[in-house]
DRENLO-676562 format. One record per residue (C-alpha): x, y, z; residue in three letters; residue number from 0. Coordinates in pm, whole numbers. Layout:
REM DRENLO-676562
+--------+--------+--------+------+-----+
:      x :      y :      z : type : seq :
+--------+--------+--------+------+-----+
:      X :      Y :      Z :  ALA : NUM :
...
+--------+--------+--------+------+-----+
This chain:
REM DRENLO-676562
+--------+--------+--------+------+-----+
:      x :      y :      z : type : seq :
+--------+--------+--------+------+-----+
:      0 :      0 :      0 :  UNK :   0 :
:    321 :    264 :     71 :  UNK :   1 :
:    422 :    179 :   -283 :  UNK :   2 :
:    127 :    244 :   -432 :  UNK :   3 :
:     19 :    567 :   -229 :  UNK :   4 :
:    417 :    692 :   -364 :  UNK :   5 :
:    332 :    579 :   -676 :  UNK :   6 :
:     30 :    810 :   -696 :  UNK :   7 :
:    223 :   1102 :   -516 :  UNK :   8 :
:    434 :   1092 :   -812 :  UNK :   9 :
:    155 :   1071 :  -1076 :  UNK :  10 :
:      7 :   1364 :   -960 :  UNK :  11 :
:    345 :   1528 :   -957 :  UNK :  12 :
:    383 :   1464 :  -1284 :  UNK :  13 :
:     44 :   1613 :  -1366 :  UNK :  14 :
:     70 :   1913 :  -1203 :  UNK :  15 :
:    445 :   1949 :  -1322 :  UNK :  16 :
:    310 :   1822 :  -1685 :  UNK :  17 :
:     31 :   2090 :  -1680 :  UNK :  18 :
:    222 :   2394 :  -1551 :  UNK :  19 :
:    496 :   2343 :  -1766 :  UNK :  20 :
:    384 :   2161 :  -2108 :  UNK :  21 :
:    549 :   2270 :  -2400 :  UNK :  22 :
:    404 :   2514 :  -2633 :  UNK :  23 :
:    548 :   2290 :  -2925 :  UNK :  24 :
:    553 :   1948 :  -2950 :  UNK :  25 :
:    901 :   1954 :  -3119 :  UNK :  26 :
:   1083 :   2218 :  -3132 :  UNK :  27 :
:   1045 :   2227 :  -3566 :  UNK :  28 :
:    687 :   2247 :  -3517 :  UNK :  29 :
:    401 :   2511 :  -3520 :  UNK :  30 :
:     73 :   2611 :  -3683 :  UNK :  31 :
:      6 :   2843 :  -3960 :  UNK :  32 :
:   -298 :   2906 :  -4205 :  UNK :  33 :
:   -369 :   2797 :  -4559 :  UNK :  34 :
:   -672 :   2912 :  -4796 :  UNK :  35 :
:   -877 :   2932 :  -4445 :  UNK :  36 :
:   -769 :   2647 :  -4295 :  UNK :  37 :
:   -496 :   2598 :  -4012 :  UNK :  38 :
:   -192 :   2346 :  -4099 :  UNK :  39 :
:    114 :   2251 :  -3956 :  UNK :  40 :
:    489 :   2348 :  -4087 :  UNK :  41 :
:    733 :   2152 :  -4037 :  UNK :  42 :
:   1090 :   2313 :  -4018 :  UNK :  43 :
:   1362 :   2186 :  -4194 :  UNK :  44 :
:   1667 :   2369 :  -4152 :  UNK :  45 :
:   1746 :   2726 :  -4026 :  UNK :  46 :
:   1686 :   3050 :  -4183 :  UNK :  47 :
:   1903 :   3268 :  -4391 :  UNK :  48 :
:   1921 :   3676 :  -4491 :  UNK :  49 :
:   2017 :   3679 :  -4799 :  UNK :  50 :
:   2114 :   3955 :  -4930 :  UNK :  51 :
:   2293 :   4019 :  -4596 :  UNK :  52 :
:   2194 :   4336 :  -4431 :  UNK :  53 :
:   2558 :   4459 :  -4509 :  UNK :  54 :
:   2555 :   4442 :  -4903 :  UNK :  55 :
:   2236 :   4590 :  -4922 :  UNK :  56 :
:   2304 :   4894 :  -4682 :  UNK :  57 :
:   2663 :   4985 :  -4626 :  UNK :  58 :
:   2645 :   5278 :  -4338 :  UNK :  59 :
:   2504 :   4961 :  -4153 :  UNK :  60 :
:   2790 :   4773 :  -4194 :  UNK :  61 :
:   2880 :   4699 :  -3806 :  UNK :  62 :
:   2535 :   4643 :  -3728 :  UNK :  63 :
:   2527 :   4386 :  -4024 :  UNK :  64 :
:   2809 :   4170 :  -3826 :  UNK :  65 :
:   2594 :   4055 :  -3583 :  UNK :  66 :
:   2222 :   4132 :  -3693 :  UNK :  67 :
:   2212 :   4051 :  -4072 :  UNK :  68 :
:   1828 :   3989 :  -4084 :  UNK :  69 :
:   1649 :   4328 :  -4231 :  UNK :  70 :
:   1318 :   4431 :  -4292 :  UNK :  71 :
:   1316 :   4649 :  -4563 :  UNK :  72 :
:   1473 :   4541 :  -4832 :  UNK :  73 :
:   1319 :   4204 :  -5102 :  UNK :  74 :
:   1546 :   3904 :  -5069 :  UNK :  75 :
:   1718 :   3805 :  -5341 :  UNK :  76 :
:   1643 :   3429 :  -5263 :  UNK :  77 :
:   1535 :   3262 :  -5591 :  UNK :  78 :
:   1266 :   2967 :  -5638 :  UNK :  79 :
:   1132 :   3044 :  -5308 :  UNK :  80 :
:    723 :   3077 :  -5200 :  UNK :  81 :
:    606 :   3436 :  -4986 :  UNK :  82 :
:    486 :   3333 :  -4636 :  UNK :  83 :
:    291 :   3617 :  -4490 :  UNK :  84 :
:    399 :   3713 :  -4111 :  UNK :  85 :
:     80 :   3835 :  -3966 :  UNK :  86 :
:    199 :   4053 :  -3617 :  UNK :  87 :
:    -66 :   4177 :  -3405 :  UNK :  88 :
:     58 :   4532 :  -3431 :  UNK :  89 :
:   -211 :   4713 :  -3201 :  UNK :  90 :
:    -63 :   4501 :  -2936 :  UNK :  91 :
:    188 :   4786 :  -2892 :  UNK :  92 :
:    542 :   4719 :  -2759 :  UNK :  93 :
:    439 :   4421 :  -2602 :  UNK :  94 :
:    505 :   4204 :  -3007 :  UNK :  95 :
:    815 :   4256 :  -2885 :  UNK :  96 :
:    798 :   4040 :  -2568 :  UNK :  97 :
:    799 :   4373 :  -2363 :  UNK :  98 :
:    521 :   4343 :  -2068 :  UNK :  99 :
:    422 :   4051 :  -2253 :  UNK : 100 :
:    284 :   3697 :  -2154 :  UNK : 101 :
:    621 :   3478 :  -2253 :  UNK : 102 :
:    655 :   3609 :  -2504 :  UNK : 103 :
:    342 :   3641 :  -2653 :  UNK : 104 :
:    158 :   3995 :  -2727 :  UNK : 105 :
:   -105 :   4099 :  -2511 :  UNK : 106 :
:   -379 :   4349 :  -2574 :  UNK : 107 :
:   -588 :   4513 :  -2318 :  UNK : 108 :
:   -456 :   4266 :  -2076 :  UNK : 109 :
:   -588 :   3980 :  -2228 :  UNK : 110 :
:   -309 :   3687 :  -2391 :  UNK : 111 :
:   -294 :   3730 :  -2815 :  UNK : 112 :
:   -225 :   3388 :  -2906 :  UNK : 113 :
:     13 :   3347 :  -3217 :  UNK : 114 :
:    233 :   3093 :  -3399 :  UNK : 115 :
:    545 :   3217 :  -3275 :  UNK : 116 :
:    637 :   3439 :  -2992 :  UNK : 117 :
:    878 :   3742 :  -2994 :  UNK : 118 :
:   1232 :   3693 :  -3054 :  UNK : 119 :
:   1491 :   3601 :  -2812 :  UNK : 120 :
:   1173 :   3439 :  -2564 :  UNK : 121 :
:   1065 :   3175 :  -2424 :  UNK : 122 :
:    789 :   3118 :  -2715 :  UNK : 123 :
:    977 :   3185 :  -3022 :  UNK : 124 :
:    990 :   2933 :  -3322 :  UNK : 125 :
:   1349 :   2780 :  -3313 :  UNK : 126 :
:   1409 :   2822 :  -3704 :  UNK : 127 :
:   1347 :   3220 :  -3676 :  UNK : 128 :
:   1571 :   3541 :  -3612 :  UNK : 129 :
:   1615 :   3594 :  -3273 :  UNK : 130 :
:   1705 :   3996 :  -3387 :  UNK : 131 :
:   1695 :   4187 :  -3632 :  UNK : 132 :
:   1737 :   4554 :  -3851 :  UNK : 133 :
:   1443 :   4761 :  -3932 :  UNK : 134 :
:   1407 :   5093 :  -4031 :  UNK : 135 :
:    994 :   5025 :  -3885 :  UNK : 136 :
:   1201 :   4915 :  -3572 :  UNK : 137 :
:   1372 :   5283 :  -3594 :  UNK : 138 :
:   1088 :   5444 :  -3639 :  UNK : 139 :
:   1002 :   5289 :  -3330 :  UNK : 140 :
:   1228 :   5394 :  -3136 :  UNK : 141 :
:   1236 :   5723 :  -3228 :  UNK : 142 :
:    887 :   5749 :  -3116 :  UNK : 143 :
:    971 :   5600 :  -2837 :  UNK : 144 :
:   1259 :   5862 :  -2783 :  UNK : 145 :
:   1488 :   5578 :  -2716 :  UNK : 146 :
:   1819 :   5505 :  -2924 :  UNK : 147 :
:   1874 :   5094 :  -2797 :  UNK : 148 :
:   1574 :   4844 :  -2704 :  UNK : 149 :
:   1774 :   4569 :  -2497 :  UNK : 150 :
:   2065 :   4740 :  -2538 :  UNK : 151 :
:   2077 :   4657 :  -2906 :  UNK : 152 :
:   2216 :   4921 :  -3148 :  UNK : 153 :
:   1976 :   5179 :  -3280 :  UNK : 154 :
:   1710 :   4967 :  -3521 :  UNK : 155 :
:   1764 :   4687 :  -3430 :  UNK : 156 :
:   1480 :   4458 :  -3233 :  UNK : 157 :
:   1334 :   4161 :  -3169 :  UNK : 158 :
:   1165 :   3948 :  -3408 :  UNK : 159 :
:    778 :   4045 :  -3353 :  UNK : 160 :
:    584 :   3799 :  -3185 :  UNK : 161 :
:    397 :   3666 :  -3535 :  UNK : 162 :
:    156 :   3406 :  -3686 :  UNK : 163 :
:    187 :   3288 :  -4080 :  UNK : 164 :
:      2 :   3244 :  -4354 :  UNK : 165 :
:    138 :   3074 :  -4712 :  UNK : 166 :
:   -105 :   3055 :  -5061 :  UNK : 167 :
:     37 :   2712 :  -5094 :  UNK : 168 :
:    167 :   2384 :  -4955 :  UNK : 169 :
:    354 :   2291 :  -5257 :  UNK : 170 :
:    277 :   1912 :  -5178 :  UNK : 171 :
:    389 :   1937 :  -4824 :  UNK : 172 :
:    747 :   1914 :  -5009 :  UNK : 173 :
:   1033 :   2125 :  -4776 :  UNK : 174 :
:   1131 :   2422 :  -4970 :  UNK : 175 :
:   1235 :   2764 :  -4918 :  UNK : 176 :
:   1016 :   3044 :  -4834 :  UNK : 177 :
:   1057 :   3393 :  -4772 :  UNK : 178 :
:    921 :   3646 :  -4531 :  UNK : 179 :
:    641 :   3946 :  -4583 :  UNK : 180 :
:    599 :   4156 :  -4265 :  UNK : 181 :
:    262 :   4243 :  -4193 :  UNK : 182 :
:    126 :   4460 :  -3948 :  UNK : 183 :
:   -192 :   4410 :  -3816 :  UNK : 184 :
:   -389 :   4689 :  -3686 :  UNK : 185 :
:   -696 :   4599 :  -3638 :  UNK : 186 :
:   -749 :   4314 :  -3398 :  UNK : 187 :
:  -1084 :   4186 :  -3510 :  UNK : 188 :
:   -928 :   4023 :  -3829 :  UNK : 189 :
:   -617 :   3871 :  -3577 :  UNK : 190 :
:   -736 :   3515 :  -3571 :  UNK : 191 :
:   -664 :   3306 :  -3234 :  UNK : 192 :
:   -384 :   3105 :  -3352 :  UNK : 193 :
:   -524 :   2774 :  -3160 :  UNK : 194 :
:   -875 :   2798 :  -3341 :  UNK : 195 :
:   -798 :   3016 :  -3620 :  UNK : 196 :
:  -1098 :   3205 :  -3534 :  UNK : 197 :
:  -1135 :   3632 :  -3484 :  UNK : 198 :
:  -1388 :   3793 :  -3278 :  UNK : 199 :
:  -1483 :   4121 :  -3279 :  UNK : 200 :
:  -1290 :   4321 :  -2993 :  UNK : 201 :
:  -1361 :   4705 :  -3100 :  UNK : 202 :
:  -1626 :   4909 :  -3273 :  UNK : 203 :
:  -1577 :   4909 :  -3586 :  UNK : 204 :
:  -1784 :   5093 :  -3946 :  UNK : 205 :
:  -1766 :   4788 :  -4173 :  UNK : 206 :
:  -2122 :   4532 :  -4215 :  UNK : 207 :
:  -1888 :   4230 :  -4085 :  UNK : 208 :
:  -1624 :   4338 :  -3868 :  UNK : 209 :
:  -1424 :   4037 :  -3849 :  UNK : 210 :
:  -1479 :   3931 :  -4274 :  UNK : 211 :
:  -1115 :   3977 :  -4365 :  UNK : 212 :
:  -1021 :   3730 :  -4100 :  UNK : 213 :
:   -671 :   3664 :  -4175 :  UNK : 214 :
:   -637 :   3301 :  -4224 :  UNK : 215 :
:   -557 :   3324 :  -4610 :  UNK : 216 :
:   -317 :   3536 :  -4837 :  UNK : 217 :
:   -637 :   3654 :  -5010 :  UNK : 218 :
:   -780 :   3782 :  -4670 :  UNK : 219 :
:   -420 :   3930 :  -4632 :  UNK : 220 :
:   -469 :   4149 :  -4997 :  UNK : 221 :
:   -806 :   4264 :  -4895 :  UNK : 222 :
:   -772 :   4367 :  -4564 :  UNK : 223 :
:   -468 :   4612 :  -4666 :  UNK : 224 :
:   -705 :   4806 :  -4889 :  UNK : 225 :
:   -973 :   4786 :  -4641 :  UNK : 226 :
:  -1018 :   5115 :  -4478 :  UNK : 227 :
:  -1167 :   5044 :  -4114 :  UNK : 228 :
:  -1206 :   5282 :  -3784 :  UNK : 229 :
:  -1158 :   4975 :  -3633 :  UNK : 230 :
:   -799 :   5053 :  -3678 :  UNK : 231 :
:   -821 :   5386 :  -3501 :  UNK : 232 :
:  -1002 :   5288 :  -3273 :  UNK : 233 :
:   -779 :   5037 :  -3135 :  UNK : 234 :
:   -445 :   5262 :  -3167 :  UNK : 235 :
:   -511 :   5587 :  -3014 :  UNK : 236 :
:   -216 :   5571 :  -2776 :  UNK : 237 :
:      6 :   5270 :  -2971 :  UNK : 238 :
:    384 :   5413 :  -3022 :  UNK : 239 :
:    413 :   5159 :  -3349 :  UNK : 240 :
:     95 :   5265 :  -3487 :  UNK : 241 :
:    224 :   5596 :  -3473 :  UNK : 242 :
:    550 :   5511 :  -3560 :  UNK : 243 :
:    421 :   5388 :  -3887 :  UNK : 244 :
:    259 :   5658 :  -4030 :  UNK : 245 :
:    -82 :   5589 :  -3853 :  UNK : 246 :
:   -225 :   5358 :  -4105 :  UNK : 247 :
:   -583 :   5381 :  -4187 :  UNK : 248 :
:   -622 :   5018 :  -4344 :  UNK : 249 :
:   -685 :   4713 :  -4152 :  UNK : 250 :
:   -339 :   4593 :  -4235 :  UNK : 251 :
:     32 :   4763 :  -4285 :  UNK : 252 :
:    252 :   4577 :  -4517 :  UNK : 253 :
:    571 :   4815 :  -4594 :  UNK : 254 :
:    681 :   4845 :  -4966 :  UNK : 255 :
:    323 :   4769 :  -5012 :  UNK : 256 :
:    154 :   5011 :  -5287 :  UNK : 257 :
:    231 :   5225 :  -5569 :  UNK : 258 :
:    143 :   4938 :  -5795 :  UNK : 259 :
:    351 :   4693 :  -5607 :  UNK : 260 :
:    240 :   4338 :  -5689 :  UNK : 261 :
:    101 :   4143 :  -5368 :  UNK : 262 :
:    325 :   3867 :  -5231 :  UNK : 263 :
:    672 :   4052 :  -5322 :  UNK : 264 :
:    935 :   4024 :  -5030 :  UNK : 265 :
:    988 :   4345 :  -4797 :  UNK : 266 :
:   1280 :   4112 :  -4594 :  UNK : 267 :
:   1583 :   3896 :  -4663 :  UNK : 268 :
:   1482 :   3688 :  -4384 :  UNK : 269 :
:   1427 :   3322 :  -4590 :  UNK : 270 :
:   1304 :   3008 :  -4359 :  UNK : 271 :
:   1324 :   2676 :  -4486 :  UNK : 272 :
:    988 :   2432 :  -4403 :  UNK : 273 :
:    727 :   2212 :  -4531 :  UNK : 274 :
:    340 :   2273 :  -4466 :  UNK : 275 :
:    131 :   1996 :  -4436 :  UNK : 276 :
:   -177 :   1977 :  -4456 :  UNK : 277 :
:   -286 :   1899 :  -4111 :  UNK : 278 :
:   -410 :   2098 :  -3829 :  UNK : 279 :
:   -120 :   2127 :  -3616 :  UNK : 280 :
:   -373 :   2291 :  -3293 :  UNK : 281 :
:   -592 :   2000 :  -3276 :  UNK : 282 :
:   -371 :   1730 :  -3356 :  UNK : 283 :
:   -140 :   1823 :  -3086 :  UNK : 284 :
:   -243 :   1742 :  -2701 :  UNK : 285 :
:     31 :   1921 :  -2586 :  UNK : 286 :
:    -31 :   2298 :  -2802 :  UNK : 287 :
:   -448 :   2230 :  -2673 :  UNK : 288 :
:   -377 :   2350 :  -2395 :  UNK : 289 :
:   -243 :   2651 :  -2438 :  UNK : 290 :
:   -631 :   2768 :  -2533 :  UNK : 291 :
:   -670 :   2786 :  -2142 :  UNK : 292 :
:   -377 :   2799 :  -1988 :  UNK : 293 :
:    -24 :   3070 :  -1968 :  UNK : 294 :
:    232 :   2963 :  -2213 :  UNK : 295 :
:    532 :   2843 :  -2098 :  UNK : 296 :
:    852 :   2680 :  -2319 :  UNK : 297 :
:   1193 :   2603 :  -2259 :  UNK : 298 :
:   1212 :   2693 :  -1877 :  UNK : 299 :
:   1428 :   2944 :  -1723 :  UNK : 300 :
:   1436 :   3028 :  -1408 :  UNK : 301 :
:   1166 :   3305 :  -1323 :  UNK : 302 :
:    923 :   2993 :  -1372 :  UNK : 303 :
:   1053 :   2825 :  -1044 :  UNK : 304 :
:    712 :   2908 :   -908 :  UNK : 305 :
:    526 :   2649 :  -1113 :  UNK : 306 :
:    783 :   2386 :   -987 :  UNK : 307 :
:    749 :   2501 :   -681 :  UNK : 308 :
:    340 :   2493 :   -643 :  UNK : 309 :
:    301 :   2170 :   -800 :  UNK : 310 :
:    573 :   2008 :   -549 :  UNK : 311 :
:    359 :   2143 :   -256 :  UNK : 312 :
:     70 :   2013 :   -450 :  UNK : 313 :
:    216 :   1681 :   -415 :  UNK : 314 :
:    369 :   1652 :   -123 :  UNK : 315 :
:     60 :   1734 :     75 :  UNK : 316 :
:   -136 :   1493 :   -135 :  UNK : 317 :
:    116 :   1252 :    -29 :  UNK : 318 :
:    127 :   1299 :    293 :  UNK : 319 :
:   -244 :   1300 :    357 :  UNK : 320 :
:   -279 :    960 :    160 :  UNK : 321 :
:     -6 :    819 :    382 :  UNK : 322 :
:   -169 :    982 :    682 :  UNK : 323 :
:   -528 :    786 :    603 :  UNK : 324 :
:   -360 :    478 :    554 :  UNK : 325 :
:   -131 :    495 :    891 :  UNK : 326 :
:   -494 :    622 :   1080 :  UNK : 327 :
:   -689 :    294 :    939 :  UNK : 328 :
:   -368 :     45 :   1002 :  UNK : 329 :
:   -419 :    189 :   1377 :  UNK : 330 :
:   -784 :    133 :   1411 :  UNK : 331 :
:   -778 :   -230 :   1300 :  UNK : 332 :
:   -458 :   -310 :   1549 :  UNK : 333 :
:   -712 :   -161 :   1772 :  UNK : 334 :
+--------+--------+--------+------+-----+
C-alpha cells in the first residue's frame, strides 16, 4: 500500500508538473500556420538565412550587419522560393516585442494574443526564426519611443515580432524555401486566435462584418490592406508603433506595399526553410491544446521556479495526507 500511495504522489506530480509546464510545441520544428482558411502545420527543416545580408544591401550599416544581418526592408534576393505572410498583431503595442508581454506572446488590453510564434529572443519563439533583427519600422520605433537601444541593441535593431503565418500554398507538403512578408496588423478583429484560427470582434468598428477579412488566407491578407476600417483607429489611439508607422488607416500595414507593387513581393531577406502539411497542427497536438486555457510556458528558465514550486507542494501534501489515512486505518484495526 506505501508503494502504491508513492506511486500516486508521483503521478500527480507529474500532472501538475506536466500541466504547468507543457510545452508550447511538441518539437521544437513544429508550429501552426494558415492555408486558404484552414490551419496546418509546418514543419521546419533547416534554419533560416538573410540573404542579401543586411551589409551588401546597406553599407552605413555595416557593423550592425556583423551581428544582426536579418532586415526588414529590403526584397530578398532568394530565388525559387514561395512568400509566407507574417501576420503581427501590431495594435498590441510594444508588447510584439515580448515587452510586458505573456512569454513572449503579445497581449492586448490585458488579455493573452495567441500566435504561432512568440517574440524573438523568448521563451515562445519558433526555433528556425531570427532571434534579432534591422528595421528601419524598428527605428521608427524607437524614435517614437525617444529611445536610441531596445535591450541594449544598437539603434534599429529589435526583436523578431511575436507573429503568426500564412502561405497561398503547400507545394505538396514538399520542404522548400520560403521567404518572409511583414505584416502589421492593426486591427485586432481580423487577428485570428492562432489555436482555433478564429477572430472575434474586440472594437467598434464601421464595416457590415467586422471580423470578414479574418486573416487566415493570403487573399484575406490582400483585402484587408485596402480595407479602410475605424476599427484601426479605434484600437491605436495611444500605440507608439501605430504611430510610428505613419498611422495607417487600413486594416493591415505591409511596408513596400503600394504604388502598384504586386502582392506577395518580399519586404525582408529573412528566408526560412519548411514544409506545410496539410494537417491541423492545434488540434492534432495534445500538448499545443492546452495553451487555449492555460499561460504559455517553453523552454524553462528560471523566473518559472514558481510552477515547480506549487506543483511540489501540490504533491507533497497529497502525499502525505494519503499516507496519513492509511497509517490512521492500520491503527484502528490493530485496535
Amino acid at each position: 500500500m506505501h508503494g502504491k500511495a508513492a506511486l500516486f504522489a508521483i503521478v500527480i506530480f507529474t500532472f501538475a508538473f506536466g500541466i504547468s509546464y507543457a510545452s508550447y510545441y511538441p518539437n521544437a520544428n513544429l508550429t501552426g500556420g494558415f492555408y486558404n482558411g484552414s490551419e496546418v502545420e509546418y514543419v521546419y527543416t533547416g534554419n533560416y538565412t538573410c540573404y542579401p545580408a543586411l551589409a551588401t544591401s546597406n553599407s552605413s550599416l555595416a557593423q550592425v550587419a556583423n551581428s544582426y544581418p536579418c532586415y526588414s526592408g529590403i526584397q530578398t534576393a532568394q530565388s525559387q522560393a514561395l512568400p509566407d505572410w507574417q501576420i503581427i498583431p501590431a495594435y498590441a503595442g510594444i508588447s510584439i516585442f515580448g515587452k510586458n508581454s505573456s512569454g513572449g506572446m503579445p497581449k492586448y488590453r490585458n488579455a493573452t494574443v495567441y500566435v504561432n510564434c512568440g517574440a524573438g529572443n523568448s521563451t515562445s519563439m519558433c526555433d528556425s526564426d531570427p532571434e534579432y533583427g534591422y528595421s528601419p519600422e524598428f527605428a521608427a520605433i524607437e524614435r517614437t519611443l525617444n529611445i536610441t537601444s531596445f535591450e541594449g541593441k544598437p539603434f534599429g535593431v529589435m526583436p523578431l515580432p511575436a507573429h503568426s503565418h500564412i502561405v497561398n500554398n503547400t507545394f505538396n507538403g514538399d520542404p522548400i524555401p520560403w521567404y518572409v512578408i511583414d505584416v502589421y496588423v492593426f486591427d485586432p478583429n481580423i487577428m485570428p486566435n492562432a489555436t482555433t484560427g478564429r477572430c472575434s470582434q474586440i472594437v467598434s468598428s464601421n464595416v457590415s462584418d467586422p471580423t470578414a477579412n479574418c486573416l487566415t488566407s493570403a487573399n484575406a491578407v490582400e483585402l484587408a490592406a485596402g480595407t479602410y476600417d475605424n476599427a484601426t483607429a479605434n484600437a491605436n489611439a495611444d500605440n507608439p508603433v501605430w504611430i510610428a508607422l505613419g498611422s495607417p488607416k487600413t486594416e493591415v500595414y505591409i511596408p513596400g506595399y503600394g504604388n502598384n507593387t504586386r502582392f506577395g513581393l518580399p519586404n525582408t531577406n529573412v528566408v526560412v526553410p519548411f514544409a506545410v502539411k496539410a494537417v491541423d497542427f492545434y488540434s492534432n497536438s495534445s500538448l499545443a491544446k492546452k495553451i487555449t486555457t492555460t499561460t504559455i510556458v517553453t523552454k524553462p528558465k528560471m523566473e518559472n521556479t514558481f510552477g515547480y514550486g506549487a506543483a511540489l507542494v501540490i504533491a507533497i501534501a497529497i502525499a502525505v495526507a494519503i499516507l496519513y489515512k492509511m497509517r490512521i486505518s492500520k491503527y484502528k484495526q490493530k485496535q
